[in-house]
C-alpha positions as CSV (number, residue, x, y, z in Angstrom):
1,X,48.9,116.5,43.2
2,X,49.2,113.0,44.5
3,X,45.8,112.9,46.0
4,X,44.6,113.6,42.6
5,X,46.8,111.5,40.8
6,X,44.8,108.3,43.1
7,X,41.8,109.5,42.7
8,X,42.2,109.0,39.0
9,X,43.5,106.0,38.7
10,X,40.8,104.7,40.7
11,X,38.2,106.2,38.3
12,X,40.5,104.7,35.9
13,X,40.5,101.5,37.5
14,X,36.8,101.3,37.7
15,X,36.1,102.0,33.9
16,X,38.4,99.6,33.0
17,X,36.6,96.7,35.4
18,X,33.2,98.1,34.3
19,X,34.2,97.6,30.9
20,X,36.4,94.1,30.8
21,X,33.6,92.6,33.4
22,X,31.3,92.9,30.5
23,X,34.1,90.1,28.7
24,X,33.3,87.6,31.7
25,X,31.7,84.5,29.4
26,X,27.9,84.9,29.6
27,X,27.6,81.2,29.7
28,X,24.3,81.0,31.0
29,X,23.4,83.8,28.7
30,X,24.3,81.9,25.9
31,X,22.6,78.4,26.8
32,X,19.6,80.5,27.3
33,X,19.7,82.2,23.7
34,X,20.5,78.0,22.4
35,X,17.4,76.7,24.9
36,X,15.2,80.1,23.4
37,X,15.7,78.6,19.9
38,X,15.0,75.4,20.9
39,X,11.8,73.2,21.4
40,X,9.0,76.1,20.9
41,X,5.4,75.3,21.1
42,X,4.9,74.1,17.3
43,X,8.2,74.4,16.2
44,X,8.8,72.3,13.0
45,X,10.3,69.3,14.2
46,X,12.6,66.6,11.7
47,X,9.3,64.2,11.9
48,X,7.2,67.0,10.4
49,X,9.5,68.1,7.7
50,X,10.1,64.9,6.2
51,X,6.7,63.6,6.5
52,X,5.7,66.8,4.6
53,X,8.7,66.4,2.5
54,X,7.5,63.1,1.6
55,X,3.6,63.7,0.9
56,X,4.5,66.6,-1.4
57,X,7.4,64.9,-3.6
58,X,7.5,65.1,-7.0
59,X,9.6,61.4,-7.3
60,X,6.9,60.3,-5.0
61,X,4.1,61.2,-7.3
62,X,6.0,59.8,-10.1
63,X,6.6,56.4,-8.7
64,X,2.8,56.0,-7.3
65,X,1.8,56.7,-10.9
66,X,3.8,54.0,-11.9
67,X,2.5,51.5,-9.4
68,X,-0.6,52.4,-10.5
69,X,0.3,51.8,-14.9
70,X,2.1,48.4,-13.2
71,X,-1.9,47.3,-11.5
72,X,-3.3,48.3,-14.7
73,X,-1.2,45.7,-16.5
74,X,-1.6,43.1,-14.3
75,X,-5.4,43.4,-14.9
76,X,-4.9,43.1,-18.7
77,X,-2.6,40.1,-18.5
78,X,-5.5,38.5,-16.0
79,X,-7.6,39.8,-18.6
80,X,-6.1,37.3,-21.2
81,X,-7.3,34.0,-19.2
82,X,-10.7,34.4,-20.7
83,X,-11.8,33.5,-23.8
84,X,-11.7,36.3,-26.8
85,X,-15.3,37.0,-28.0
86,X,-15.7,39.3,-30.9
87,X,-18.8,41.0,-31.6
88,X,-19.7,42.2,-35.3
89,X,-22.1,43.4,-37.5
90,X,-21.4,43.7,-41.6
91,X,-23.6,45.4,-44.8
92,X,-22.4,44.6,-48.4
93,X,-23.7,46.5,-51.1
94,X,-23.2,43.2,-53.9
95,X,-22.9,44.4,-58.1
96,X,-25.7,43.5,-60.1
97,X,-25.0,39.9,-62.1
98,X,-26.7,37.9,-64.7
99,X,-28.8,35.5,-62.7
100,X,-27.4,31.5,-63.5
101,X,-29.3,29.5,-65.1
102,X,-29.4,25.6,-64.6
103,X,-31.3,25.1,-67.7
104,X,-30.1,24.7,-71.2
105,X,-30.0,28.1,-72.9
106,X,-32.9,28.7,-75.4
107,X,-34.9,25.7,-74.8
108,X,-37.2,24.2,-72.6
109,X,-37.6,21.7,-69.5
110,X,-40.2,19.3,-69.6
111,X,-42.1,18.3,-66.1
112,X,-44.1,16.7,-65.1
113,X,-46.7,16.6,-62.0
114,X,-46.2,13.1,-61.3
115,X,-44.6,12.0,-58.2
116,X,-40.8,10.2,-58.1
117,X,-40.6,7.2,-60.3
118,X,-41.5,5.9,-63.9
119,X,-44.3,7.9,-65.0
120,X,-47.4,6.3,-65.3
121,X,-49.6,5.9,-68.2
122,X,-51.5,9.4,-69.1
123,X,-49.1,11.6,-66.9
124,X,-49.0,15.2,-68.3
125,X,-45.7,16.7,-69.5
126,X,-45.5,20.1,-69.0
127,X,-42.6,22.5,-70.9
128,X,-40.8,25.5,-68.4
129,X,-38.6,27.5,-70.0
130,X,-34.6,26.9,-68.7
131,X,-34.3,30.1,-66.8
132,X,-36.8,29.0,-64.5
133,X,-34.0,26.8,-62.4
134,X,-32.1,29.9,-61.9
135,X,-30.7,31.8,-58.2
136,X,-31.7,34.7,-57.4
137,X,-29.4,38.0,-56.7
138,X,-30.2,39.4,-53.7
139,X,-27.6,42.6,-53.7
140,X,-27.9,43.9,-50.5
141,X,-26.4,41.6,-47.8
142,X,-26.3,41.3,-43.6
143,X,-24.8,39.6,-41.3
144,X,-24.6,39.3,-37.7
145,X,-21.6,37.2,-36.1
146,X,-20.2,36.3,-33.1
147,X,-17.1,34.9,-32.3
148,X,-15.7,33.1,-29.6
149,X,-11.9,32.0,-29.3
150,X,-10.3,30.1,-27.1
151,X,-6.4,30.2,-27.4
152,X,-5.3,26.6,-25.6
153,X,-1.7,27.4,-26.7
154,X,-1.2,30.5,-24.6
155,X,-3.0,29.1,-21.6
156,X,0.5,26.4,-21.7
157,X,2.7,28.6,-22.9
158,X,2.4,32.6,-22.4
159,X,-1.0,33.5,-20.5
160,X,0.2,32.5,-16.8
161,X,3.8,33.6,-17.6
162,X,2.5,37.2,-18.9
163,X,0.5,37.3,-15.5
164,X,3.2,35.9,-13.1
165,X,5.3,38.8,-15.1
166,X,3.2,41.6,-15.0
167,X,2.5,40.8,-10.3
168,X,6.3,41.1,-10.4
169,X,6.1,44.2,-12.3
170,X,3.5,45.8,-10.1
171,X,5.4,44.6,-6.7
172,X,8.9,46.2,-8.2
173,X,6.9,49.0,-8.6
174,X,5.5,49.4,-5.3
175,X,8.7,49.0,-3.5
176,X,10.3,51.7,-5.8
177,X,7.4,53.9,-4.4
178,X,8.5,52.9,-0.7
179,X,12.1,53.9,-1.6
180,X,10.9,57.3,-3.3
181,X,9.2,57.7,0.2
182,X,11.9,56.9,2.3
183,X,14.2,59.1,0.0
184,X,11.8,62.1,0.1
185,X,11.6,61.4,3.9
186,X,15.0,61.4,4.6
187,X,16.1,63.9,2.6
188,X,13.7,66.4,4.3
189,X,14.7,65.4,7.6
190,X,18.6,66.1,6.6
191,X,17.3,69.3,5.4
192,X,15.6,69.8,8.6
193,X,18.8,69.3,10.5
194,X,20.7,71.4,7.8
195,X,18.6,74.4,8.8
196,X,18.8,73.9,12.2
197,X,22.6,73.9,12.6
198,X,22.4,77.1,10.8
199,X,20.1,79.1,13.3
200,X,22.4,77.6,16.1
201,X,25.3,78.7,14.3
202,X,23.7,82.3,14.0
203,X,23.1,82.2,17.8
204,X,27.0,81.1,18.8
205,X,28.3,84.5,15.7
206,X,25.9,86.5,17.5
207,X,27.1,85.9,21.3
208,X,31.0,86.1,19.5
209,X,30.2,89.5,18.0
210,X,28.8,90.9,21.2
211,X,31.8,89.6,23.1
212,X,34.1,91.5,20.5
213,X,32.0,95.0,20.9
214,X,32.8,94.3,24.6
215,X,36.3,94.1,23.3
216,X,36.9,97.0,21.8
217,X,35.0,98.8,24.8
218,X,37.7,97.7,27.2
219,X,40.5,97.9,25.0
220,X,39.4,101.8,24.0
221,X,39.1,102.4,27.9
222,X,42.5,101.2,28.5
223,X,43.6,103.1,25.6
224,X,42.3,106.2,27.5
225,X,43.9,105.4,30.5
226,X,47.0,104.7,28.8
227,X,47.3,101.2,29.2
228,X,46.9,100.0,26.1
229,X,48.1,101.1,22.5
230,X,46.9,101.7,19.2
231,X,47.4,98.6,18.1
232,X,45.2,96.9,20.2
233,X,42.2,99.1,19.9
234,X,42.8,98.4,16.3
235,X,43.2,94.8,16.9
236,X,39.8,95.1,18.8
237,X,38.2,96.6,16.3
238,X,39.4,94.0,13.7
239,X,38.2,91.3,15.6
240,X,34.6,93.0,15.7
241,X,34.8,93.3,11.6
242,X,35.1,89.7,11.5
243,X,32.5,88.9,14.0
244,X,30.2,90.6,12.2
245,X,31.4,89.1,8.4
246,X,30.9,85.9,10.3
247,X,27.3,86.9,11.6
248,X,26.5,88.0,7.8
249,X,27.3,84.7,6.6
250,X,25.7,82.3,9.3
251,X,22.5,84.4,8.2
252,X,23.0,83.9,5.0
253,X,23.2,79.9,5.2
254,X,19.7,80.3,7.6
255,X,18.0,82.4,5.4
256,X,19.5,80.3,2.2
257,X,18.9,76.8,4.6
258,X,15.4,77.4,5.5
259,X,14.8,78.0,1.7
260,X,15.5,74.8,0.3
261,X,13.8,73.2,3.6
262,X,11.1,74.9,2.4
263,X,11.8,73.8,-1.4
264,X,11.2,69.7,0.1
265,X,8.0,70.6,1.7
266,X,6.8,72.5,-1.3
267,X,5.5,75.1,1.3
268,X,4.3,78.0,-0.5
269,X,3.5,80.4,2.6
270,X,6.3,83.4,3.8
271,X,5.5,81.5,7.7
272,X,9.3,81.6,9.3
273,X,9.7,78.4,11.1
274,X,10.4,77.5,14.6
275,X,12.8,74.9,15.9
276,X,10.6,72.1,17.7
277,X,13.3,69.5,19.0
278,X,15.6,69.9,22.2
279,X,18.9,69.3,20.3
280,X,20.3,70.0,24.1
281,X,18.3,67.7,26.0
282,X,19.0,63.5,26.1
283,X,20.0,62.0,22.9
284,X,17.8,59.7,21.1
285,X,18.7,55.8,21.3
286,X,21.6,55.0,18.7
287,X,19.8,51.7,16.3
288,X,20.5,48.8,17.9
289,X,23.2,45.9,16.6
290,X,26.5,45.5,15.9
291,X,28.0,46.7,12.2
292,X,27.5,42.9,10.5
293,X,23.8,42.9,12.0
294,X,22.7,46.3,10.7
295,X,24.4,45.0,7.0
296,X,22.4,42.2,6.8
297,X,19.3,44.6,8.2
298,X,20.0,47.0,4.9
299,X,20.2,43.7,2.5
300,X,17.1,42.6,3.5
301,X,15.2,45.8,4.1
302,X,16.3,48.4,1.7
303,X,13.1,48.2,-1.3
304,X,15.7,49.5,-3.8
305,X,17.8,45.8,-3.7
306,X,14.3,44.1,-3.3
307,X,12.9,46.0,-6.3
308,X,15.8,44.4,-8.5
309,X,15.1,41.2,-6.9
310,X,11.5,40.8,-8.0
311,X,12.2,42.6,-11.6
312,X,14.5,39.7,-12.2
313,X,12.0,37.6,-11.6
314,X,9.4,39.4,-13.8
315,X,12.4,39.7,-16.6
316,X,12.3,35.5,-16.4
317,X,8.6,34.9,-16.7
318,X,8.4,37.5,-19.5
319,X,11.2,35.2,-21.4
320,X,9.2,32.2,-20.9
321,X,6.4,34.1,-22.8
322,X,8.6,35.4,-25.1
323,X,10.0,32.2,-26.0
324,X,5.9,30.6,-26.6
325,X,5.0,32.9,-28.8
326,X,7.8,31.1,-31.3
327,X,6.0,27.4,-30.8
328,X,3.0,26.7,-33.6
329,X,-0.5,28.2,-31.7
330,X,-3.5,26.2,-31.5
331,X,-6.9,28.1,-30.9
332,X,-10.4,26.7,-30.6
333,X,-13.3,28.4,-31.9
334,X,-16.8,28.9,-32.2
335,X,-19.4,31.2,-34.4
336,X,-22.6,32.2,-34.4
337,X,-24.5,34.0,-37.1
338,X,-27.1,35.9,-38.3
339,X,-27.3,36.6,-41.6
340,X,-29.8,37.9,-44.5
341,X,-29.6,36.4,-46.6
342,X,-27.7,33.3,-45.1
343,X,-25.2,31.9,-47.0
344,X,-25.6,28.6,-45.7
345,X,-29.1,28.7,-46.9
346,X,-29.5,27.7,-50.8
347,X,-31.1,29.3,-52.6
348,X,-30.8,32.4,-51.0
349,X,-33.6,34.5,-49.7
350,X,-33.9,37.7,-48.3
351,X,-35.0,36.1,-44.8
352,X,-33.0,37.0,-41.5
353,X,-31.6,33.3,-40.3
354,X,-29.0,31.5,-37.7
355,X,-26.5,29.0,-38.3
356,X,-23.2,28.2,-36.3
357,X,-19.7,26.2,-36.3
358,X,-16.8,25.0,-34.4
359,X,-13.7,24.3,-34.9
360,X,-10.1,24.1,-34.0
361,X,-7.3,26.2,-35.9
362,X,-3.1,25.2,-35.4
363,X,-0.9,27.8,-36.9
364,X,3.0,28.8,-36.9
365,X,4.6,31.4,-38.4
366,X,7.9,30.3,-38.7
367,X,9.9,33.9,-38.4
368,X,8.1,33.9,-35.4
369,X,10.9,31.4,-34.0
370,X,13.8,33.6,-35.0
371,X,12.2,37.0,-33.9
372,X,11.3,35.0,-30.3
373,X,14.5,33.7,-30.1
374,X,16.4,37.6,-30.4
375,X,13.6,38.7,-27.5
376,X,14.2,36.2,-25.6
377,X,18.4,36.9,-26.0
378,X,17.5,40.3,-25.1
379,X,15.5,40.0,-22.2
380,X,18.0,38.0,-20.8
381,X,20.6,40.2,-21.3
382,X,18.6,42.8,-19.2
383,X,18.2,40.4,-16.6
384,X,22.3,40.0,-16.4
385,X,22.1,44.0,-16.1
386,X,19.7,43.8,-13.1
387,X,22.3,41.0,-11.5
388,X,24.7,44.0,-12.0
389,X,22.6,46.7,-10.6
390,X,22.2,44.6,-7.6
391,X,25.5,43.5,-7.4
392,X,26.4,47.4,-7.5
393,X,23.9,48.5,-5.1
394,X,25.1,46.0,-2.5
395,X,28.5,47.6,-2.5
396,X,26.6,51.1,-2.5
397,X,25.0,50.0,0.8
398,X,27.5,48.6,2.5
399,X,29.8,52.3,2.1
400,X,26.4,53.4,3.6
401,X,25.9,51.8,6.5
402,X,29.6,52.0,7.4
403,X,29.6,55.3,6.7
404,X,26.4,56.0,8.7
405,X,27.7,53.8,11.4
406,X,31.2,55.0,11.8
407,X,29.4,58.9,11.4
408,X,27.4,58.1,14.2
409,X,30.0,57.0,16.6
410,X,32.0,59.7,15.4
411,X,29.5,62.0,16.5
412,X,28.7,60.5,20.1
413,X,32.8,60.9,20.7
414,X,32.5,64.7,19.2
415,X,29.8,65.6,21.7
416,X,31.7,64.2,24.4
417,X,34.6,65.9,23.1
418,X,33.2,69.3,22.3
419,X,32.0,69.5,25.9
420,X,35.2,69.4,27.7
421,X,36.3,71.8,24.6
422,X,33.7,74.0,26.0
423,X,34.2,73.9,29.3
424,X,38.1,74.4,28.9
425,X,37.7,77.7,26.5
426,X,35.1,79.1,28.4
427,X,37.5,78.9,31.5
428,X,40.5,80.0,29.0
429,X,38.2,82.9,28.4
430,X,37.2,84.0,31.7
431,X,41.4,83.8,32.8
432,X,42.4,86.2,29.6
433,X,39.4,88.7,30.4
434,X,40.7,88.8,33.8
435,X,44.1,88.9,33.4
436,X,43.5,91.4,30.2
437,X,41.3,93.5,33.0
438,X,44.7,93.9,34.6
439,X,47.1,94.1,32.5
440,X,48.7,91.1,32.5
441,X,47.4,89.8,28.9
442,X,47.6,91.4,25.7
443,X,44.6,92.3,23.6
444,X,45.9,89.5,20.5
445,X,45.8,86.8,23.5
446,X,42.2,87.7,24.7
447,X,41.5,87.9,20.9
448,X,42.6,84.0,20.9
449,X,40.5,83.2,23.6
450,X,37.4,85.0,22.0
451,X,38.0,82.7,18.7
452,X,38.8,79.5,20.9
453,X,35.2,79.9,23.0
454,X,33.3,80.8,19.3
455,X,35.0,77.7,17.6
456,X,34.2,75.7,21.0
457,X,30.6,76.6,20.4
458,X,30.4,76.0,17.4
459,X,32.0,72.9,17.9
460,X,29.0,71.9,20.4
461,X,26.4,72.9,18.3
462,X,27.8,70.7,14.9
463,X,29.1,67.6,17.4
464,X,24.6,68.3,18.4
465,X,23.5,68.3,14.8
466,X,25.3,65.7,13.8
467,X,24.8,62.8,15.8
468,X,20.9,63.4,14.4
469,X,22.2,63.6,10.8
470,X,24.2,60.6,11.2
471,X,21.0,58.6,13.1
472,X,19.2,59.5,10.3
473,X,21.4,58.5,7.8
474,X,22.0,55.1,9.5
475,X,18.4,54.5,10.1
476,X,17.7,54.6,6.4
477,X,20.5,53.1,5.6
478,X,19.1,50.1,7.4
479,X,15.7,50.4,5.4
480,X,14.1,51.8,9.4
């Protein structure tokens, strides 16, 4: 009975190796599923997406619509240097009217053939009737004009401020675009990053839940060879639920991740995406400078804070307009005509003929002065707004760049730390599967180590992720 007794137990004793060997940490196994996810042959890479994020943006298209209205008024206000000529042509249908007469009513004129002077002996004296120094009525009138004006007035006082105005307007305009581009950009590329630490994340639940199933295989074998209880079968098993809850969820962020990835690019195929980048490999270079360096960098760079900076300026010239149109205008003037009958022409004939003048006009409408004057109070008060906007965008970019900054240095000291993390609970691990493989650790303390090595993991792969999320965030903060 002895001799069958050992034989067991060594059959015993191998099941249980067999089975609690599988619990040894697969760590090459694992950094080969990580490097099998990682730089493929046209994988989407953070470049890609938020260059495609970027050329398909609906803010983007928006604001290069705008620079485009912004040209368009800079053309008209250039535009107003020249001269206004007015082209028109004009029919009058006239009433009928008595023709005037210049002669005394009911009588006659008496002429005479003779030339200018006292008339000389034997001159003949002729009688016309009065009506016969009358004008005619021509009814039907037309008239050809031209008319060119010249306003000197608004060449001192509104035309160059209106331009100067409007090439402010335009170059606000285009560095709003920039930022739309640069937020469109960046925002994909976070996105990017987003989805990435997801699929990672649903490589490290995967490994955990396969390292559970192993679990539950050894702790069910040294139930059978009673060396274990109930209870920690049941424990196993427990552990395994959650592993695979946890591997539900990391797929739902991947699947729900690469969706609004996909959302930026405006990508309208079903293509699933590869990872391009070697998140495992060397890290990138951090931007270079010191914290007060890269917040003067963001001051000067960022086209948001220069945007306000110009449309300040355009707010000033368009005052300065404002305020001309209140003064009295002078214009200069010319016409030409061409008119049947012509009016300049008496008596009047039904003959096509050309005349002209010139001529210079001074007006002033004196509400002008009061309606200027409220413009001019309100465009100021817009540029005190813009002051504030900037004022508030300063502050808004220096939480940024610290932020950034600090995020990224952060993250450099996480990798570091999640490293040694790694190392120690993949070394915790191996000690608990070994000692659990004989006995001398319980299934709740090899259960610990299973959650320390997943955590560990996933501590690597977010320490990973985010030192790119923070460069990224820092290198736009900077205006980079």
């Amino acid at each position: 009975m002895s001799r069958s007794f050992f034989l067991s137990a060594l059959l015993v004793a191998a099941t249980i190796a067999q089975q609690a060997a599988a619990q040894e940490p697969k760590v090459s196994t694992f950094e080969k599923r990580l490097r099998a996810e990682l730089a493929q042959s046209g994988g989407l890479t953070a470049e890609d997406a938020g260059r495609r994020a970027e050329k398909s943006s609906a803010d983007v298209r928006a604001k290069n619509a705008a620079v485009i209205a912004a040209a368009a008024d800079v053309d008209k206000a250039l535009i107003a240097f020249a001269p206004r000529l007015t082209l028109s042509a004009r029919y009058v249908r006239l009433s009928p009217i008595d023709a005037p007469s210049l002669g005394p009513d009911n009588a006659n004129l008496v002429v005479t053939p003779a030339g200018e002077g006292p008339l000389p002996p034997g001159a003949p004296l002729v009688g016309v009737p009065g009506s016969a120094l009358s004008f005619p009525v021509i009814l039907n009138q037309y008239s050809l004009q031209a008319n060119l004006t010249v306003p000197v007035s608004d060449y001192l006082l509104r035309t160059a401020q209106n331009h100067a105005s409007a090439s402010h307007s335009r170059k606000a305009a285009e560095l709003n675009a920039q930022a739309a581009r640069d937020n469109a950009r960046t925002n994909g590329q976070l996105l990017y990053y987003d989805w990435v630490r997801a699929k990672l994340q649903q490589v490290v639940t995967l490994q955990g839940l396969e390292q559970t199933e192993e679990h539950v295989k050894a702790a069910q074998a040294l139930r059978d060879a009673d060396r274990a209880s109930l209870a920690d079968v049941m424990n196993a098993q427990a552990q395994r639920a959650r592993a695979e809850l946890l591997l539900e969820k990391s797929k739902t962020f991947t699947l729900v991740s690469e969706d609004r990835l996909r959302t930026a690019m405006h990508d309208g195929s079903a293509k699933r995406y590869a990872i391009g980048e070697d998140l495992l490999g060397p890290l990138p270079a951090r931007p270079s400078g010191d914290l007060a360096t890269l917040l003067s960098e963001a001051n000067a760079n960022r086209p948001e804070l220069r945007a306000l900076s110009i449309t300040s300026r355009a707010l000033a010239e368009q005052k300065k307009a404002t305020r001309g149109a209140g003064y009295p205008r002078l214009d200069a003037f010319g016409n030409a005509y061409y008119q049947n009958p012509n009016s300049r022409y008496v008596p009047q004939s039904e003959e096509w003929k050309a005349s002209w003048d010139l001529g210079l006009q001074l007006s002033w409408t004196p509400n002008d002065t009061a309606t200027t004057s409220a413009a001019a109070a309100a465009l100021e008060a817009k540029r005190a707004e813009v002051h504030a906007q900037q004022a508030g965008l300063r502050d808004a970019l220096r939480s940024e760049v610290f932020g950034a900054y600090r995020g990224l240095r952060e993250a450099e000291i996480g990798i570091r730390t999640a490293e040694r993390g790694l190392a120690a609970a993949e070394e915790a691990y191996r000690v608990r599967a070994e000692q659990y493989r004989y006995g001398r650790a319980t299934s709740v303390e090899l259960t610990d180590a299973e959650s320390a090595l997943i955590r560990a993991r996933l501590d690597l792969v977010n320490a990973r992720v985010d030192f790119h999320v923070a460069r990224v965030k820092l290198l736009h903060a900077v205006g980079r």
